[in-house]
PyMOL commands that place a pseudoatom at each C-alpha (Angstrom):
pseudoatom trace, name=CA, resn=UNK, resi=1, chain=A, elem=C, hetatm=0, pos=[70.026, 5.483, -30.119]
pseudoatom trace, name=CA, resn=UNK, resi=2, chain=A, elem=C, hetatm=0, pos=[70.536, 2.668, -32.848]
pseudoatom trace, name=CA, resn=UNK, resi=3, chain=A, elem=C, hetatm=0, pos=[72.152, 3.110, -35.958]
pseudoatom trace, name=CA, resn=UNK, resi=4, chain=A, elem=C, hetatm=0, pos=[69.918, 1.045, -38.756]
pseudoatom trace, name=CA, resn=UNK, resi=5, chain=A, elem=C, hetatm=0, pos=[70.760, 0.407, -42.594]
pseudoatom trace, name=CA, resn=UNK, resi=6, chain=A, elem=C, hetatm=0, pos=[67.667, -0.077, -44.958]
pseudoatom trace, name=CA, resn=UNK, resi=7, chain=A, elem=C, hetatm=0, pos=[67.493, -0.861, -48.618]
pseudoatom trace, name=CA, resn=UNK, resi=8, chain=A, elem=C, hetatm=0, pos=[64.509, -0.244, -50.488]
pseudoatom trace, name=CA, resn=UNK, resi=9, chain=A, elem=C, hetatm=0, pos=[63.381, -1.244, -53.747]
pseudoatom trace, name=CA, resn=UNK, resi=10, chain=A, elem=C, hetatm=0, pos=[59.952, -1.070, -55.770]
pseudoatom trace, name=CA, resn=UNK, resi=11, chain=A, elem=C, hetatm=0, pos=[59.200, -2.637, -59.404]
pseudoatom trace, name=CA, resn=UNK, resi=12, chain=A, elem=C, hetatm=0, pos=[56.097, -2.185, -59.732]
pseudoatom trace, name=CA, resn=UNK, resi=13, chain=A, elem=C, hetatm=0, pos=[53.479, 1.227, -59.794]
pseudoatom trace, name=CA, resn=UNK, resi=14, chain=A, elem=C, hetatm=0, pos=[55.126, 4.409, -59.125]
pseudoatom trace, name=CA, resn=UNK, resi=15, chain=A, elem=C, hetatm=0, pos=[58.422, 3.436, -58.153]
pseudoatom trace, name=CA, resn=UNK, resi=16, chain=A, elem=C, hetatm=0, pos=[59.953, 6.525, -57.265]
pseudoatom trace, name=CA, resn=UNK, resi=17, chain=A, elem=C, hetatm=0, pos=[57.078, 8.298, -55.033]
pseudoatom trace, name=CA, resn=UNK, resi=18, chain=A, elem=C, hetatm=0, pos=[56.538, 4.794, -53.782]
pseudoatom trace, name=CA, resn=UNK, resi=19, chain=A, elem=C, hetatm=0, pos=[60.553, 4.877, -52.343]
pseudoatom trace, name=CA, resn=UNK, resi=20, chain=A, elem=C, hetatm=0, pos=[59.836, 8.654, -51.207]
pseudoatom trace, name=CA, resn=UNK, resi=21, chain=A, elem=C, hetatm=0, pos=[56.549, 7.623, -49.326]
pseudoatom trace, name=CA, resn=UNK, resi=22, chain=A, elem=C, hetatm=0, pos=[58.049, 4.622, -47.501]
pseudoatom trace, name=CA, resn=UNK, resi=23, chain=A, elem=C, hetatm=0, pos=[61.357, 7.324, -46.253]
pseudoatom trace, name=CA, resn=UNK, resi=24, chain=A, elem=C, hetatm=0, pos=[58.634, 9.353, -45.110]
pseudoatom trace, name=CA, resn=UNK, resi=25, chain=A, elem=C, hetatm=0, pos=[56.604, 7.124, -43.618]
pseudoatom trace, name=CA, resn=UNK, resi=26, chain=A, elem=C, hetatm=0, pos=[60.015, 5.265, -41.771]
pseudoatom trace, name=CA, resn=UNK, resi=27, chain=A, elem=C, hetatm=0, pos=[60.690, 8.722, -40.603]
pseudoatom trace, name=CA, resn=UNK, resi=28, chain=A, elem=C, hetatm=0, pos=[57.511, 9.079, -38.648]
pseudoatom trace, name=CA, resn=UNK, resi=29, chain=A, elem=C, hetatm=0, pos=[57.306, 5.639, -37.598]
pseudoatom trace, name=CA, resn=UNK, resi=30, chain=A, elem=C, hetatm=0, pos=[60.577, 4.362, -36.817]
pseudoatom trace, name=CA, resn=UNK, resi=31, chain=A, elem=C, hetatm=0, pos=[63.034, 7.464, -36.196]
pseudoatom trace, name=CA, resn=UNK, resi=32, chain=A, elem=C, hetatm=0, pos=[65.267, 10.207, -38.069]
pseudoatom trace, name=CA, resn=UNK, resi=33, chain=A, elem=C, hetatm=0, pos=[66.747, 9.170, -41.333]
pseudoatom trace, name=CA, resn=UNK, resi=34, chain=A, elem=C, hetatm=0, pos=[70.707, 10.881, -41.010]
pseudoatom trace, name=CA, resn=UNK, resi=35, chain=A, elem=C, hetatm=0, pos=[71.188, 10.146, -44.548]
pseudoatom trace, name=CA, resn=UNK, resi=36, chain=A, elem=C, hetatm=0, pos=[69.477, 9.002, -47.833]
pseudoatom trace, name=CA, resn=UNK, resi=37, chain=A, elem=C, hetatm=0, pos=[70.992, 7.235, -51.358]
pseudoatom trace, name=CA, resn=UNK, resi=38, chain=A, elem=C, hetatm=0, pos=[70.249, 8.840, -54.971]
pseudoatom trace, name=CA, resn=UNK, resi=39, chain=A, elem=C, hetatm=0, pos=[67.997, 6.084, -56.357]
pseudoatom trace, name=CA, resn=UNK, resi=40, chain=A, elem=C, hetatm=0, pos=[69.543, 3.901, -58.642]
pseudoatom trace, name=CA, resn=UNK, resi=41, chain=A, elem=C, hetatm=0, pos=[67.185, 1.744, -61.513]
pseudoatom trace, name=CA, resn=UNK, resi=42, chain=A, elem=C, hetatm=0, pos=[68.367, -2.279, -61.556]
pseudoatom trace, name=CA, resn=UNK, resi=43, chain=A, elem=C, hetatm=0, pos=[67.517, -5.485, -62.992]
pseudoatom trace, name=CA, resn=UNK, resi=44, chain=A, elem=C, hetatm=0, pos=[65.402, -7.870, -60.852]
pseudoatom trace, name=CA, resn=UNK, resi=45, chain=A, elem=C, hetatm=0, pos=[67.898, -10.099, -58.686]
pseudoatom trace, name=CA, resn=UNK, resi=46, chain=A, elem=C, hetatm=0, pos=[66.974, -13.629, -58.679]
pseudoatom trace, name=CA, resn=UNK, resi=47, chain=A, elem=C, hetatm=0, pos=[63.706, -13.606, -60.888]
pseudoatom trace, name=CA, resn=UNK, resi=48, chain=A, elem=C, hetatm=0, pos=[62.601, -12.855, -64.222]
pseudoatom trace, name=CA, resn=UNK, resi=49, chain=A, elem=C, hetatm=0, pos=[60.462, -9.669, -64.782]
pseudoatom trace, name=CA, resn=UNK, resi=50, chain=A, elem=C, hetatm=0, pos=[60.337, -7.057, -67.634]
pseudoatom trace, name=CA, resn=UNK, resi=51, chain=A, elem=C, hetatm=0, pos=[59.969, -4.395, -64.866]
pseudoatom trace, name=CA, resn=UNK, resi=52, chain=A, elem=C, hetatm=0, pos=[62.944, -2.887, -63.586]
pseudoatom trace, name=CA, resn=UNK, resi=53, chain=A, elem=C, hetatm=0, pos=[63.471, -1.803, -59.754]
pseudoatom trace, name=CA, resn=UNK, resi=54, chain=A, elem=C, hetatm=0, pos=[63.991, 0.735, -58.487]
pseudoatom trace, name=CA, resn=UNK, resi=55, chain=A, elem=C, hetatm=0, pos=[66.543, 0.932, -55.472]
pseudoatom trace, name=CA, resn=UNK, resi=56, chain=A, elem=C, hetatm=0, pos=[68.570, 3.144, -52.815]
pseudoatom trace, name=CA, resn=UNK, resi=57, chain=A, elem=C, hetatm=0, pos=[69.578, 2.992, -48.979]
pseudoatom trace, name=CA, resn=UNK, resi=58, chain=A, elem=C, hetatm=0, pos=[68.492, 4.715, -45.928]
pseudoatom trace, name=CA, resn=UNK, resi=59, chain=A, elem=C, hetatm=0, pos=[70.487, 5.133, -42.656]
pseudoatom trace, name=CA, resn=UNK, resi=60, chain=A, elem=C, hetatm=0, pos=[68.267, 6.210, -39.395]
pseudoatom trace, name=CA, resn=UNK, resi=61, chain=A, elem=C, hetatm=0, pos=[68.611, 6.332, -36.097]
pseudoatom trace, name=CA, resn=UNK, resi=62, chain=A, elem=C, hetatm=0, pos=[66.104, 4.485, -33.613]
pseudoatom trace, name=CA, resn=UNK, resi=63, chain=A, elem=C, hetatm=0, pos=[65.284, 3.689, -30.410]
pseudoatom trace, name=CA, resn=UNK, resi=64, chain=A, elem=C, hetatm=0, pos=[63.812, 0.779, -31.243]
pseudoatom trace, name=CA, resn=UNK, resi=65, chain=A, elem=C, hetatm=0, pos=[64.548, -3.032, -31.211]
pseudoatom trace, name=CA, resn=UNK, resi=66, chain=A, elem=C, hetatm=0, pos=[65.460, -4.769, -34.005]
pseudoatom trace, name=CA, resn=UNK, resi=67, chain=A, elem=C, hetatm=0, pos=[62.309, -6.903, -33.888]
pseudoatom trace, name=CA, resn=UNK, resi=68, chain=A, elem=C, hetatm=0, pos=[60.442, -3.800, -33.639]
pseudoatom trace, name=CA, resn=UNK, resi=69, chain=A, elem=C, hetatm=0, pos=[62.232, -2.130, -36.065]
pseudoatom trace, name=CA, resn=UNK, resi=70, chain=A, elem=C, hetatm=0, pos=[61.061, -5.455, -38.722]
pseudoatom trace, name=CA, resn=UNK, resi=71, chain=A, elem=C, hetatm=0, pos=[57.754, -5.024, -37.697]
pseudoatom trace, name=CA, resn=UNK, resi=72, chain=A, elem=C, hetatm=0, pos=[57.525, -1.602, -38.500]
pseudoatom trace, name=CA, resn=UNK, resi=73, chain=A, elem=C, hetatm=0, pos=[59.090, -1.901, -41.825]
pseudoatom trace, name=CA, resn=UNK, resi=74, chain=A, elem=C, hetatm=0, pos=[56.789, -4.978, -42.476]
pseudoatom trace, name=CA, resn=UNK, resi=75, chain=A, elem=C, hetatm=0, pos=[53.561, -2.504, -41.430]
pseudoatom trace, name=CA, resn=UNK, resi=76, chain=A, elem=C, hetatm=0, pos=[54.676, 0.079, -43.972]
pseudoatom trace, name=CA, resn=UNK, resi=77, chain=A, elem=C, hetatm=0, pos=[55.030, -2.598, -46.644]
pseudoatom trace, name=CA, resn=UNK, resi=78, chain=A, elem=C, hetatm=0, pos=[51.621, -3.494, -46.252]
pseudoatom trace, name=CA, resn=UNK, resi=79, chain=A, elem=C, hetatm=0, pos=[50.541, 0.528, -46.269]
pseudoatom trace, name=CA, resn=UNK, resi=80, chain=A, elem=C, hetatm=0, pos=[51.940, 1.141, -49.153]
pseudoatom trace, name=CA, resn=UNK, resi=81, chain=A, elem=C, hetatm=0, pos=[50.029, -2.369, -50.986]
pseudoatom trace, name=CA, resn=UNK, resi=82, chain=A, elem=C, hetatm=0, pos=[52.971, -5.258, -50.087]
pseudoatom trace, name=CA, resn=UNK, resi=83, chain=A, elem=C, hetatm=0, pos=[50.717, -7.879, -50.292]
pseudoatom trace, name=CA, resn=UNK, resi=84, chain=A, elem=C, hetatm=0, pos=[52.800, -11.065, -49.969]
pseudoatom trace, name=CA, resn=UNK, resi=85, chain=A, elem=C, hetatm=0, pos=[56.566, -11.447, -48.767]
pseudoatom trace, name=CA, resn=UNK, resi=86, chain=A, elem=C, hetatm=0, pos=[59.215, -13.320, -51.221]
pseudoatom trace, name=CA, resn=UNK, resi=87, chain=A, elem=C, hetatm=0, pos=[59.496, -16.871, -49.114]
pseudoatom trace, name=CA, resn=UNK, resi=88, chain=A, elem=C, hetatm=0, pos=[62.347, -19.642, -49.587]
pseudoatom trace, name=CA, resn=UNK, resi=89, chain=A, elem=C, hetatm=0, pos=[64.054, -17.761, -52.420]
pseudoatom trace, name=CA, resn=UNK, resi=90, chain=A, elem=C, hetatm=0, pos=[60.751, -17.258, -54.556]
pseudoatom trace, name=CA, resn=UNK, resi=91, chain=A, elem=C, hetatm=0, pos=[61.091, -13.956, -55.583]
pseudoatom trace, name=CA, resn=UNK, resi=92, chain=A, elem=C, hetatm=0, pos=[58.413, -11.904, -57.796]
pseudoatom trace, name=CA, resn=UNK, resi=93, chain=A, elem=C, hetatm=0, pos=[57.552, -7.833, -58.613]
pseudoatom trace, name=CA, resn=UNK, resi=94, chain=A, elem=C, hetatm=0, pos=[57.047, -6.042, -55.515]
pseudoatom trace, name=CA, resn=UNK, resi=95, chain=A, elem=C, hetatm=0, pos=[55.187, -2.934, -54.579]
pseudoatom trace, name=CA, resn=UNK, resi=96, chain=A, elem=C, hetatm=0, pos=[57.683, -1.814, -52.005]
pseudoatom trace, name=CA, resn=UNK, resi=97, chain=A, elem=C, hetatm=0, pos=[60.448, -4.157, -50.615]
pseudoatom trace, name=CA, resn=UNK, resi=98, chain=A, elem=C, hetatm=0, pos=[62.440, -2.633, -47.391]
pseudoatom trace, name=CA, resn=UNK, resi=99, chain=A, elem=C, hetatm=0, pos=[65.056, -4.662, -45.813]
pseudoatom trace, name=CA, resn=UNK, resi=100, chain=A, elem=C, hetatm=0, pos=[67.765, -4.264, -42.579]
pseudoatom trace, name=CA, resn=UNK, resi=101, chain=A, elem=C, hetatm=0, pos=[70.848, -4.254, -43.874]
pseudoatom trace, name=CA, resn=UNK, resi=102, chain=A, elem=C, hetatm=0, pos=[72.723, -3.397, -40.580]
pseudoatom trace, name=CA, resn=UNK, resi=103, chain=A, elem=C, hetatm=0, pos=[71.582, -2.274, -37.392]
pseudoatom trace, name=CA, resn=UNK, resi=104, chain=A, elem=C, hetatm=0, pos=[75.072, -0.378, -35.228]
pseudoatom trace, name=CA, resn=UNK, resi=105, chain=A, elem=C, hetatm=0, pos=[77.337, -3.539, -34.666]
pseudoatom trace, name=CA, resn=UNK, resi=106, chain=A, elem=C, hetatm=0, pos=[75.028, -6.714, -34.031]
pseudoatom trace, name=CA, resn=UNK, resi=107, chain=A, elem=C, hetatm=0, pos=[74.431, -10.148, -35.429]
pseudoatom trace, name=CA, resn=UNK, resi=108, chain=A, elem=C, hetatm=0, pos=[71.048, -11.685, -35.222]
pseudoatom trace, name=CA, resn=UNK, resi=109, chain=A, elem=C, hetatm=0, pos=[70.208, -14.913, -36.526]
pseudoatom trace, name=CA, resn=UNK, resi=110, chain=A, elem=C, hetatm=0, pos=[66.406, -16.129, -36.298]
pseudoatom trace, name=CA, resn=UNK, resi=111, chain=A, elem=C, hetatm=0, pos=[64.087, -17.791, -39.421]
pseudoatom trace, name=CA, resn=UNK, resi=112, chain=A, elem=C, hetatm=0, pos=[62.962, -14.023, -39.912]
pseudoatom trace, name=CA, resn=UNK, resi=113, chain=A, elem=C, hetatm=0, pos=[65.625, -11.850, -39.067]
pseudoatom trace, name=CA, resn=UNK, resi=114, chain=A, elem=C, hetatm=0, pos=[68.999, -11.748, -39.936]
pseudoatom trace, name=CA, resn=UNK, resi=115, chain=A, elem=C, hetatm=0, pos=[71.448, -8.816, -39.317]
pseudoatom trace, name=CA, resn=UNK, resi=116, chain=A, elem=C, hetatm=0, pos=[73.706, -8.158, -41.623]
pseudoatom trace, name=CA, resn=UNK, resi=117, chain=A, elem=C, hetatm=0, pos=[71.511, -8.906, -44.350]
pseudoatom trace, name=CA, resn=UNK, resi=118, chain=A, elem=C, hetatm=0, pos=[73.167, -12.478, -45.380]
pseudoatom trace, name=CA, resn=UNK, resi=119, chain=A, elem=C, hetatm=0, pos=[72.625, -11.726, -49.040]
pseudoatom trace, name=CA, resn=UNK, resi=120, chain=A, elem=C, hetatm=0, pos=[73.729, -8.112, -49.279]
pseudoatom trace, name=CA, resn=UNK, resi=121, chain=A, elem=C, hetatm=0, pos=[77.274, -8.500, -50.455]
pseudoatom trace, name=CA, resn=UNK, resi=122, chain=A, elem=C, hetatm=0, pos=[76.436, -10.440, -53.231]
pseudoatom trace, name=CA, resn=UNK, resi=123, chain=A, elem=C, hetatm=0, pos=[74.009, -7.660, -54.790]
pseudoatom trace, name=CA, resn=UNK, resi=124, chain=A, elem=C, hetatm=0, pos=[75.078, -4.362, -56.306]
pseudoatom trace, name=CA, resn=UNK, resi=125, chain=A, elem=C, hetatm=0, pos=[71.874, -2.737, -56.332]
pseudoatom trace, name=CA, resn=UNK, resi=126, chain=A, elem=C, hetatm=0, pos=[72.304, -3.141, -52.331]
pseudoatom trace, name=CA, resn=UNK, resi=127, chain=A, elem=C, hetatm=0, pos=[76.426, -2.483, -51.922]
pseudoatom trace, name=CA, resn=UNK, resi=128, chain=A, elem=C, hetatm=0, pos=[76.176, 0.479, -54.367]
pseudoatom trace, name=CA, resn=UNK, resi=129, chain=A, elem=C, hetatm=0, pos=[73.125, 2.757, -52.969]
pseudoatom trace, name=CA, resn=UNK, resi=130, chain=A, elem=C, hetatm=0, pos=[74.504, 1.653, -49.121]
pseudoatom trace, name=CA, resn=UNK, resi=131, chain=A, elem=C, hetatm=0, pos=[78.388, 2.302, -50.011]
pseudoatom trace, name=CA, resn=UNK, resi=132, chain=A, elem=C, hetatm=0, pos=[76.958, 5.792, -51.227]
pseudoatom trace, name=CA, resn=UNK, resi=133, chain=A, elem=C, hetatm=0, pos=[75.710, 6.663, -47.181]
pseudoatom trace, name=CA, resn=UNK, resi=134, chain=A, elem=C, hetatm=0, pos=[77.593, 4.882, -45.227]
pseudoatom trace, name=CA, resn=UNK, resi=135, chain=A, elem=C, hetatm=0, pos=[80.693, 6.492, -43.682]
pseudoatom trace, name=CA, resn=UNK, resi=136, chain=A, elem=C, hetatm=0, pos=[83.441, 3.730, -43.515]
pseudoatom trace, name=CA, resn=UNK, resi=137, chain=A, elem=C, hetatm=0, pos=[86.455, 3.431, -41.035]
pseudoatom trace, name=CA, resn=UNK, resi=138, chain=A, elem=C, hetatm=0, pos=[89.367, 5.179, -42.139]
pseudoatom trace, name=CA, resn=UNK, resi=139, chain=A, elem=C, hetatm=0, pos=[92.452, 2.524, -42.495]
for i in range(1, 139): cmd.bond("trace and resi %d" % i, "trace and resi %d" % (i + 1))
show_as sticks, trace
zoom trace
């Protein structure tokens, strides 16, 4: 079993039962979710919009590949009404936005998937909800 790190975020319809139907649905389709974030309402990073997000992080254990695992978070994007992925920095409101954050100790590095997230350390609405579940290494 893998060890995967999500972050979730909606700004647009329901926010809240939108987050709670994607945990359900990554449950069922990708594997158990160990432990779950309070949601936490932010600004919109790197775009103007008068609607705020909605955010929080998701740990879960899979069997599946990473590439797999993307697919299967891009499928339940499109369930839940994702129309249209943020491309080249372009960002805009989003129905239901679910990246990989981590996934157990790994780097990947292809035009549509990185692991770790390259952009995670430089947003709180990500570090906060993800320092909130994840168990660090005692020093």
């Amino acid at each position: 079993m893998h060890i995967v790190y999500f972050c979730l975020g909606a700004n647009i319809g329901d926010r809240e039962a939108t987050l709670l139907k994607a945990i359900e649905l990554m449950e069922k389709q990708i594997g158990t979710i160990v432990r779950r974030s309070a949601f936490y309402e932010t600004e919109p990073w790197g775009f103007r919009s008068s609607n705020r997000f909605v955010n929080a992080a998701v740990c879960c254990t899979t069997q599946f590949s990473p590439r797999t695992v993307l697919e299967l978070t891009q499928s339940i994007e499109r369930e839940l009404g994702r129309t249209e992925k943020s491309t080249g920095g372009c960002y805009h409101d989003r129905v239901i936005d679910i990246d990989i954050l981590l996934y157990d100790d790994i780097s990947v590095d292809e035009p549509d998937l990185k692991i770790p997230h390259p952009l995670m350390s430089e947003r709180d609405f990500v570090m906060r909800p993800l320092s909130e579940i994840r168990k660090l290494p005692q020093v």
